[in-house]
RODO-2510 file (C-alpha; in nm, 4 decimals, decimal comma):
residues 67
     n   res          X          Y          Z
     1     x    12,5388     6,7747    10,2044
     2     x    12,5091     7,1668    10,2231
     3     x    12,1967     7,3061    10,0372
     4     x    12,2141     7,6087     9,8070
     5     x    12,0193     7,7898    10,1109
     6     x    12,2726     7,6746    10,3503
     7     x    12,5729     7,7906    10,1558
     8     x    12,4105     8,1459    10,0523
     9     x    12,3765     8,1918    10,4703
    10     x    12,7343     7,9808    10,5301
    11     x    12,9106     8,2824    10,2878
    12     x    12,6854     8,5441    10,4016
    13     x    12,7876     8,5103    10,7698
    14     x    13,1619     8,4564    10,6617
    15     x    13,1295     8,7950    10,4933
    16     x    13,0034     8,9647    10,7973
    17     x    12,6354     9,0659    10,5943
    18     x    12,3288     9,0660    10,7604
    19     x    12,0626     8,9673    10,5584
    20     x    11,9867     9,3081    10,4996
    21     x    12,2697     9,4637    10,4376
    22     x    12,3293     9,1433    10,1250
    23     x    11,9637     9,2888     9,9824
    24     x    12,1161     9,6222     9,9395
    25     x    12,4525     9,5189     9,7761
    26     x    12,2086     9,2927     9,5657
    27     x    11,9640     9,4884     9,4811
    28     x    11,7362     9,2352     9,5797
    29     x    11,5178     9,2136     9,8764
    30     x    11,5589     9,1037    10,2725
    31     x    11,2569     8,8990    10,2119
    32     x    11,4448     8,7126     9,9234
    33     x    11,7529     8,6550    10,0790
    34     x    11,5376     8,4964    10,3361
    35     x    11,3424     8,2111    10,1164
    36     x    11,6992     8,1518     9,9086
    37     x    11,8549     8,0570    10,2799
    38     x    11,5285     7,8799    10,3822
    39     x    11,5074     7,6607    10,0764
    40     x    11,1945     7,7755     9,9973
    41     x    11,2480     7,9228     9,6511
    42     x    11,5543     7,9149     9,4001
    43     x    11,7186     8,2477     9,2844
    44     x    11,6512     8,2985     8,9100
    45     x    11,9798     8,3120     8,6923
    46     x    12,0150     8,6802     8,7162
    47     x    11,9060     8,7071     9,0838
    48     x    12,1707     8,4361     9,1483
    49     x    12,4745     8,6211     8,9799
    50     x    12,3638     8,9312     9,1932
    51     x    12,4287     8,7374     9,4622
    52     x    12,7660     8,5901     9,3456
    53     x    12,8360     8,9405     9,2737
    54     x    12,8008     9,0456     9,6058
    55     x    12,9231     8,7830     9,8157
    56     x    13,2341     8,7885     9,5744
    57     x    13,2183     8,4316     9,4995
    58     x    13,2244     8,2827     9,1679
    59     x    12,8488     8,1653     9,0641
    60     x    13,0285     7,8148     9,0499
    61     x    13,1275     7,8243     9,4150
    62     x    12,8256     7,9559     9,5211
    63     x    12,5975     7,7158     9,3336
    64     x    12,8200     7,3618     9,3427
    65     x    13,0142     7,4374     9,6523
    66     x    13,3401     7,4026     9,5094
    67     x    13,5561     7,6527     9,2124
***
């Protein structure tokens, strides 16, 4: 089964981002994008729809895997 951190890099790299370049559409930082994709913390409800946001997934998708 995929983790959050899995899926977060899985979209990521089907989106063409670098790490990086996710932060700035984000707003958040490399070094966050990092620990979400590591597992080793969980984005808070507003960092999380950032992401969404900026992948261009629904929050749903992103979080569950599945629309």
């Amino acid at each position: 089964m995929e983790t959050l951190g899995q899926r977060i890099k899985r979209i990521r790299l089907e989106k063409g981002f670098t790490q990086k370049s996710l932060a700035k559409k984000s707003g958040l930082t490399g070094g966050q994008i990092s620990y979400y994709e590591q597992d080793l913390r969980t984005p808070l409800i507003d960092n999380f729809f950032y992401l969404a946001e900026a992948l261009g997934v629904s929050m749903d998708l992103l979080y569950k895997g599945a629309e």
